[in-house]
C-alpha positions in Angstrom: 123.5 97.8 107.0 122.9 94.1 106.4 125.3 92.0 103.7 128.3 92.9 105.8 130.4 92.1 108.3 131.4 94.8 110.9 134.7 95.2 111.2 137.0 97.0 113.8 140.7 97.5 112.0 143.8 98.3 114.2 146.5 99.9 112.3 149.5 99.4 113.9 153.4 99.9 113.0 153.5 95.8 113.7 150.7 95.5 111.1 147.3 95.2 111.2 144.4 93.2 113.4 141.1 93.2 112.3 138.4 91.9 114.6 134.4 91.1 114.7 132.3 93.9 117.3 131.8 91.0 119.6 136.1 90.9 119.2 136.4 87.7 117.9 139.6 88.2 115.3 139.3 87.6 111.8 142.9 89.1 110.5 143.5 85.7 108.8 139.8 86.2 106.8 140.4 89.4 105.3 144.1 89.2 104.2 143.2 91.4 101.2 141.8 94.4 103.4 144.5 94.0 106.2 147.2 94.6 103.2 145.5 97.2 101.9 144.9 98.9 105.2 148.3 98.5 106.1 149.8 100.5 103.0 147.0 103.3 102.4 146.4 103.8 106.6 148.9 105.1 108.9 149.9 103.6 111.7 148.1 104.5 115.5 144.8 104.8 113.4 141.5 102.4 114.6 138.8 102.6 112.2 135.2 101.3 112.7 133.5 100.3 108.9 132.3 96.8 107.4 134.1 94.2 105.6 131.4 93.7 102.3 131.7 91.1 99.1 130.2 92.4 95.8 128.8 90.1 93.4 128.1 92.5 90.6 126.2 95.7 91.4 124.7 93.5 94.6 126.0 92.9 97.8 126.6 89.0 98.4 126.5 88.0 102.2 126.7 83.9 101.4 130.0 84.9 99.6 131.1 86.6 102.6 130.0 83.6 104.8 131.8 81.3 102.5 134.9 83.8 103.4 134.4 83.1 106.7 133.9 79.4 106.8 137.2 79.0 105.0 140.1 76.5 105.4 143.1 78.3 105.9 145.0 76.5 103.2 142.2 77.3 100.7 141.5 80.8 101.8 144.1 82.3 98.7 142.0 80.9 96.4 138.6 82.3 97.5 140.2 85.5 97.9 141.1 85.9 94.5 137.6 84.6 93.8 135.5 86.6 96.2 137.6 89.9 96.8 136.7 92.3 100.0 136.2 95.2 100.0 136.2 97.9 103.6 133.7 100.8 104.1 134.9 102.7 106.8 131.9 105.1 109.0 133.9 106.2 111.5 137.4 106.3 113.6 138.0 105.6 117.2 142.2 106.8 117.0 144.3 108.5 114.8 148.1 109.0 115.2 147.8 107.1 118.5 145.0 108.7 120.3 141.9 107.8 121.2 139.3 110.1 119.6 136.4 108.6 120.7 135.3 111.1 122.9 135.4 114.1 120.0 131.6 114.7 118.0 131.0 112.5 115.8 131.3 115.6 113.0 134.9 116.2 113.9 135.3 112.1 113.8 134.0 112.4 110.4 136.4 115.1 109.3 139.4 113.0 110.4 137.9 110.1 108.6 137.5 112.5 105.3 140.6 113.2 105.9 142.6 110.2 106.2 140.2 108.9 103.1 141.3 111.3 100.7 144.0 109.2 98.8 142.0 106.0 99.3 141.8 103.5 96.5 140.0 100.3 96.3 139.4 98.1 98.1 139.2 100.6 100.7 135.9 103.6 100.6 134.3 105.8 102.4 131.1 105.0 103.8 128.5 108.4 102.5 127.0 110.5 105.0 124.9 113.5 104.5 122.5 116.2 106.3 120.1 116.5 103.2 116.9 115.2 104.1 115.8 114.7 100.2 118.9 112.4 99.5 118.8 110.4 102.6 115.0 109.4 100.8 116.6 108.8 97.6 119.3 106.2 99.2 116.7 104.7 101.1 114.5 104.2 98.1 117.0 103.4 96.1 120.0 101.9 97.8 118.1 98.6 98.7 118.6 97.7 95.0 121.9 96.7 96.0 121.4 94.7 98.9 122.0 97.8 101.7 119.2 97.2 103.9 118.8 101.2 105.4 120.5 104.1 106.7 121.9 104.9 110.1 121.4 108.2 111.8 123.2 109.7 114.0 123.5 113.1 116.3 126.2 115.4 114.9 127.6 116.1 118.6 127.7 112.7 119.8 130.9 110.9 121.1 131.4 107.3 119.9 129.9 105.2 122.0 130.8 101.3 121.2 128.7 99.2 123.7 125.6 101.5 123.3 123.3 102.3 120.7 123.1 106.1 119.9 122.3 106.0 116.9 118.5 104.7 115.0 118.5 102.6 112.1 115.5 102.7 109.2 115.2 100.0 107.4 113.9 99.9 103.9 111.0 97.3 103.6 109.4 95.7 100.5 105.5 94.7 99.8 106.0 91.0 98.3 103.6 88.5 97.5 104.2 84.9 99.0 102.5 82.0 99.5 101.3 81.4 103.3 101.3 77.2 103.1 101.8 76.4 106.7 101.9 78.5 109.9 102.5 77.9 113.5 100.0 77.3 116.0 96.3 75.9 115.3 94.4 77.3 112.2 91.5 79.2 114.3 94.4 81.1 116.4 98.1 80.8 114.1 100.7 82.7 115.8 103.0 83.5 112.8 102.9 82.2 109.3 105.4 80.2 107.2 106.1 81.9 103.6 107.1 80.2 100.6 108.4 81.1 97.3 109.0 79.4 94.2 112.5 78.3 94.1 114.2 76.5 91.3 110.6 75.2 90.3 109.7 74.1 93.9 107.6 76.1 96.7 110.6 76.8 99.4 110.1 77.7 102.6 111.4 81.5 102.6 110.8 82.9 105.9 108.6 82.8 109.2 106.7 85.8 110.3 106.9 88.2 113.1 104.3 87.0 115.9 100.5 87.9 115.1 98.2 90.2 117.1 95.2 87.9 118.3 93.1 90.4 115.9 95.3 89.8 112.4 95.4 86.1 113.8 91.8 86.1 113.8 91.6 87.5 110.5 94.3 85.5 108.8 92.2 82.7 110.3 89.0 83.2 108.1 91.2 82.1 104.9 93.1 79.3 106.2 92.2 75.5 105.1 93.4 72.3 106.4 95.7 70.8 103.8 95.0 68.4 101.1 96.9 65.2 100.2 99.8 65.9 98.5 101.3 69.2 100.0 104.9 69.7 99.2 105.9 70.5 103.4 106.8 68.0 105.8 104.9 69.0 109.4 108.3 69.2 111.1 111.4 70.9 110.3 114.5 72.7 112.2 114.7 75.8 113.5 117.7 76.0 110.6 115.1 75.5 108.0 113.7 79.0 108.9 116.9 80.6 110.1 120.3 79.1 109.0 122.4 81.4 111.6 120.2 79.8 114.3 122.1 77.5 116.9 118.4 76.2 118.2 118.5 73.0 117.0 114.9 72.1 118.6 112.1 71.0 115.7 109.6 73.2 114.7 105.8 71.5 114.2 103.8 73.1 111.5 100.4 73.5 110.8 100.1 73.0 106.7 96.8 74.7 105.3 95.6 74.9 102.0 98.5 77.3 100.2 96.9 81.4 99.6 98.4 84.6 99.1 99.2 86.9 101.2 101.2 90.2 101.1 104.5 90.5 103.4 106.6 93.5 104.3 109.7 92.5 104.0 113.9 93.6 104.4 116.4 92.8 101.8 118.6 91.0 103.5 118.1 87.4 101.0 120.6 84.7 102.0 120.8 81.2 99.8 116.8 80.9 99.2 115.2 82.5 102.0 114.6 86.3 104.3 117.6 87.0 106.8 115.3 88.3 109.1 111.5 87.9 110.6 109.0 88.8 107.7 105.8 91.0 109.0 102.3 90.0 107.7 100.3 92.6 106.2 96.9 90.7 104.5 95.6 87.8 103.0 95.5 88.0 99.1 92.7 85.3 98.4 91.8 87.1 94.7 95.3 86.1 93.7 96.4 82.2 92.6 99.3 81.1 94.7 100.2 79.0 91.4 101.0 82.7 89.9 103.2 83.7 92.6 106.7 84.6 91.3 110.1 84.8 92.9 110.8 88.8 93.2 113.4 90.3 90.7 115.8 91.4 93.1 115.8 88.2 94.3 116.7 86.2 91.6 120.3 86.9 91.6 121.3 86.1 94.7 119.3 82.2 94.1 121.9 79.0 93.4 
């Protein structure tokens, strides 16, 4: 799940140390979660979860970037702002030994078990075996900024470095206006999406690379751009991922704005797609002038 921050917590009679999966720690970031960790876990226990912000019913991750950009002596303040909150999916000790090793459905009963008296801002991330509702929470859980589930084998150890487990993301059809893309117009190697964003065409996202046959395709829409288009031919890397340390220009080709559809994740940060957006068609029936920002999207815009 996207929106988060993963979080390994260390729950130790000395107090508690929370740190990023790459182990960078972020203790001072969370005070709120190590507090509550402290008096609701007992000590010896190591839990594996993610650190979240809610704004509303949705997730916020550029609340829980703000978190982590924070001066230490403003950080009380934001915290009483933005308030944490821990979803814990598994446990690696309990009472001083390392459990790692056990399946992860006897992991999962410890976990139950040390969750029952939990209170906010500490929960329990769900798990289940039901086929049906795993469909339901993907089809609806997305709503709230979660971008999939996780599944894992019932018998298998926990396994930290190395992925066990699958992930499925949930995907959206959108709309968006394709007004540049990179590479030439007869052969573009990935498109550049734009929505309308406080009454301007943003750029949103880049695409996934093209196959040489949807690139040929695409190709049969695409028109060299007139006077007056609302891009500039070269922007940073940040423009089209902000978490991206690249700080090489990017030269793009504009074209004559059209429609096309996009498959998309959820994962919306400031004005534009977390992640690579994949091309699905050209939509040259539709106006780009009628293209509208998506719903869901809305509340998570400045």
């Amino acid at each position: 799940m996207q929106l988060t921050c993963r979080t390994i917590a260390f729950v130790s009679p000395g107090g508690v140390r929370l740190f990023s999966r790459q182990g960078k720690e972020f203790t001072r970031v969370f005070p709120d979660l190590a507090a509550a960790l402290e008096a609701q876990v007992p000590p010896g226990v190591v839990l594996d979860g993610e650190a979240v912000i809610w704004n509303g019913d949705r997730l916020d991750f550029d609340a829980l970037q703000r978190r982590m950009g924070t001066a230490r002596a403003v950080l009380p303040g934001v915290v009483k702002e933005l308030p944490a909150a821990f979803a814990a999916f598994d446990v690696l000790a309990v009472a001083g030994h390392d459990v790692r090793g056990i399946p992860f459905t006897g992991r999962r009963a410890l976990l139950e078990e040390l969750a029952t008296d939990w209170a906010a801002p500490l929960n329990l991330s769900p798990t289940t075996t039901d086929r049906d509702l795993a469909k339901t929470w993907l089809q609806d859980l997305p709503a709230t900024g979660i971008e999939g589930l996780v599944f894992k084998g019932s018998n298998q150890p926990y396994q930290g470095g190395a992925r066990t487990w699958l992930k499925l993301k949930h995907k959206d059809l959108t709309d968006v206006v394709c007004a540049a893309v990179i590479g030439p117009i007869t052969a573009p190697q990935a498109i550049i999406a734009g929505l309308p964003v406080d009454g301007q065409l943003r750029i949103v996202g880049r695409s996934t690379v093209l196959t040489t046959a949807t690139a040929r395709e695409l190709s049969r829409y695409l028109r060299p751009a007139k006077p007056g288009h609302p891009w500039p031919e070269d922007i940073s890397e940040t423009a089209l991922n902000r978490f991206s340390k690249d700080k090489s220009p990017v030269h793009l080709t504009l074209v004559d704005p059209i429609v096309v559809e996009i498959a998309a994740d959820v994962a919306w940060t400031g004005n534009a797609y977390r992640h690579p957006i994949n091309y699905v068609r050209a939509r040259p029936e539709l106006d780009p002038a009628d293209v509208e920002l998506p719903p869901h999207l809305r509340t998570t815009s400045p």
